[in-house]
C-alpha positions in Angstrom: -128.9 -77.0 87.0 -127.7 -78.5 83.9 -124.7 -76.4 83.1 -124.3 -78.8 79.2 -127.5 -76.9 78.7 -126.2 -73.5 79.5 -123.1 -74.0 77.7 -125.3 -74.8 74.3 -127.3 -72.1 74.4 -124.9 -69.5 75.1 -122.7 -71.0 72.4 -125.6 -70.9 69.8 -126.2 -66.9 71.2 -122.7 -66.6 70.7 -121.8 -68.0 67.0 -123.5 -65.9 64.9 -121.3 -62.8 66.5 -118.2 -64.7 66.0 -119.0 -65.5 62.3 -119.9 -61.7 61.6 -116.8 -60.5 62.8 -114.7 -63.1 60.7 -116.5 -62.0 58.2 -116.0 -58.6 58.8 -111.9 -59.4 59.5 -112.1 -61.5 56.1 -113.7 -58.3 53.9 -111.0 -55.9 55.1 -108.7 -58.2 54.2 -109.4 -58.6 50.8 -110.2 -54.7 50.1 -106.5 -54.4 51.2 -105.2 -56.8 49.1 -107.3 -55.4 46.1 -105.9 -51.9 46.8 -102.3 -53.0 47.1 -103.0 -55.2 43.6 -104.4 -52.4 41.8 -101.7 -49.6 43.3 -98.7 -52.1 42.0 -100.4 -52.7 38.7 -100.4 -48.8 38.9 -96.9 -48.6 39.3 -96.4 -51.0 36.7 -98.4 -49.4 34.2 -96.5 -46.1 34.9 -93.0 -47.7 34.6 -93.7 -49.2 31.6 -95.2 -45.8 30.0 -92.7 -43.9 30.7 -90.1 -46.1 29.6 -92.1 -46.8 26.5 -92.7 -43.2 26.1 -96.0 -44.3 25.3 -99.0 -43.2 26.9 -102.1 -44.4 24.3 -102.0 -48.1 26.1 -102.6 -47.7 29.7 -106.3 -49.0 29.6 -105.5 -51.6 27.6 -102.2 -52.7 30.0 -105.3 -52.9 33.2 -107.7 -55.0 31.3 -104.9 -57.2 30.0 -104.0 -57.7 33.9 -108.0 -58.3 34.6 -109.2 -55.3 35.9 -112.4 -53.1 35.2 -111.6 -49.6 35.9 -114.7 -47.3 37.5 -112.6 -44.3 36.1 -109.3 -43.3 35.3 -107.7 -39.6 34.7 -104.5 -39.6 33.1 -102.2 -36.5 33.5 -99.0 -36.8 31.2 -97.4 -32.8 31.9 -95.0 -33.4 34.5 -94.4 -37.3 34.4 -97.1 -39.4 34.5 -100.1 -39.5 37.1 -103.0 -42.0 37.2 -106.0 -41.6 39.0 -107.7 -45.0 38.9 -110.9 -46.1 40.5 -112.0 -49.7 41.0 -115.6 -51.2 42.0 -114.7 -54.1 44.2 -117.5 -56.8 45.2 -118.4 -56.6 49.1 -118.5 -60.1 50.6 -120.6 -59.0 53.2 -122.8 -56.3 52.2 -124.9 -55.9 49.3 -123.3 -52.8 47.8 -119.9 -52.5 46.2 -116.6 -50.4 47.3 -114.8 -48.3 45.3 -110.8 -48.7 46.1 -109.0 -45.5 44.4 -105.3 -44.9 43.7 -103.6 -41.9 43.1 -100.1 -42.2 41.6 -97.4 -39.6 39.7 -94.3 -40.9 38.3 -91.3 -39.2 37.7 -87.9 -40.1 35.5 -85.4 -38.7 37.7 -81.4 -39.7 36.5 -82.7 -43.1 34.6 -84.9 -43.7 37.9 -88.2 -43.2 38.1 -89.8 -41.7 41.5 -93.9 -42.5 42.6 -95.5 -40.2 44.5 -98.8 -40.7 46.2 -101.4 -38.6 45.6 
């Protein structure tokens, strides 16, 4: 038998599974580095609001930092909470994600404490 052969084929068979599941490894990745961007930007935006005591910007402080929001809600009654939503390219597949955050700060004692959603 020629076992150079055998090794060939079964490493062409192979490949393709390999690559997929890079790819796979690859696209998580990046949605967790796109959620983790956007909930610090969050925090961020909520920080400076509240120090600012200035709520009318907070659209404007995401696009300056480059991203498109899918939707946000803003509630300003107890602190501040943000509800943003994000469409995030897939890598893989041909439809988008939506990464969501869900943030409330409060100014406790000249500190201000996040809560998730």
């Amino acid at each position: 038998m020629n076992k150079k052969g055998q090794s060939l084929v079964l490493f062409i068979i192979i490949l393709p599974i390999i690559l997929f599941l890079f790819g796979l490894l690859i696209e998580r990745v990046y949605l967790t580095y796109q959620k983790q961007k956007l909930y610090s930007i969050t925090k961020t935006i909520i920080a400076l609001s509240i120090e600012r005591n200035e709520k009318n910007d907070i659209i404007n402080l995401y696009k300056d930092n480059n991203i498109v929001l899918e939707n946000i809600e803003i509630d300003g009654s107890s602190g501040l909470k943000i509800i943003a939503s994000e469409k995030v390219p897939s890598l893989i597949k041909k439809e988008d994600y939506i990464i969501e955050v869900n943030i409330k700060g409060v100014k406790k004692e000249d500190k201000i404490i996040y809560q998730r959603g």
